[in-house]
TISE-451459 format. One record per residue (C-alpha): residue in one letter; chain; x, y, z. Coordinates in Angstrom, 2 decimals, decimal comma. Layout:
N
  res  chain        X        Y        Z
    A      A        X        Y        Z
...
//
This chain:
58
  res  chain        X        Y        Z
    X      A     3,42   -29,11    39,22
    X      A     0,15   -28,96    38,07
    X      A    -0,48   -32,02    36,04
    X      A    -3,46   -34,41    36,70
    X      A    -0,33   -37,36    37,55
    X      A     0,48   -35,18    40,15
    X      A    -2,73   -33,91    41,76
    X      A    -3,03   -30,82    40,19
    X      A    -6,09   -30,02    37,86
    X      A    -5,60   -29,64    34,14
    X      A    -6,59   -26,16    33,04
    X      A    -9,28   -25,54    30,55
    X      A    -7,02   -25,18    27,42
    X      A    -5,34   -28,83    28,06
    X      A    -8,75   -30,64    28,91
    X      A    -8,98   -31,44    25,76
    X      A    -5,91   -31,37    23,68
    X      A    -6,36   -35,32    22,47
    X      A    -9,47   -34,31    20,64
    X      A    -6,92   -31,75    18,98
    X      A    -4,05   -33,24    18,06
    X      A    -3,72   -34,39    14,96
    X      A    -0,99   -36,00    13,17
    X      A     0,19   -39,08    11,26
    X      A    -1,23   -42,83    11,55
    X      A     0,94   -45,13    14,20
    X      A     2,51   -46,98    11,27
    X      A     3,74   -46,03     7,74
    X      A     5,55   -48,77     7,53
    X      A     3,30   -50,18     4,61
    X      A     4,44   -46,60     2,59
    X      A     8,49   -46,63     3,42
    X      A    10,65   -47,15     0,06
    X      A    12,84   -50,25     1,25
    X      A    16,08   -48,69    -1,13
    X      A    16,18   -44,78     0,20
    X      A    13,65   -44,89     2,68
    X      A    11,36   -42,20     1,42
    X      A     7,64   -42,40     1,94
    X      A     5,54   -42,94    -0,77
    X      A     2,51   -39,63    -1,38
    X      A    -0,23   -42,16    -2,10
    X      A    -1,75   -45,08    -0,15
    X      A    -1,42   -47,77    -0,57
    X      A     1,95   -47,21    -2,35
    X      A     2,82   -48,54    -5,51
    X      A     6,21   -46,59    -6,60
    X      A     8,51   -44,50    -4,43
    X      A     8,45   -40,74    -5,65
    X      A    11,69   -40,60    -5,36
    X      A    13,79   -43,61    -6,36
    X      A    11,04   -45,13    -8,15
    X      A    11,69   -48,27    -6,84
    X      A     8,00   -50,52    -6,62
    X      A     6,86   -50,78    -2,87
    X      A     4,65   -54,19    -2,38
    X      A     1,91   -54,38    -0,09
    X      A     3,41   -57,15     1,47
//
């Protein structure tokens, strides 16, 4: 294998891939519609797009 854990070098391309990688925040919990479970589009949430049920901030 050629994995840092297991001695081997990373290659070039995989150096830096956590300066890449993009993706969502740890937690939306704050944004989750408690009826259907949907996350809300805007933060912080104040109605679920799709149920239209209000989300509190709490």
């Amino acid at each position: 294998m050629n994995r840092p854990e297991h001695g081997g070098k990373a290659t070039p391309e995989r150096e830096n891939v956590r300066e890449r990688v993009g993706g969502e925040p740890v937690c939306l919990m704050h944004r989750l519609c408690p009826e259907c479970g949907r996350l809300a589009d805007e933060d912080p949430p104040t109605r679920c797009p799709h149920c239209a049920t209000v989300i509190d901030e709490t």
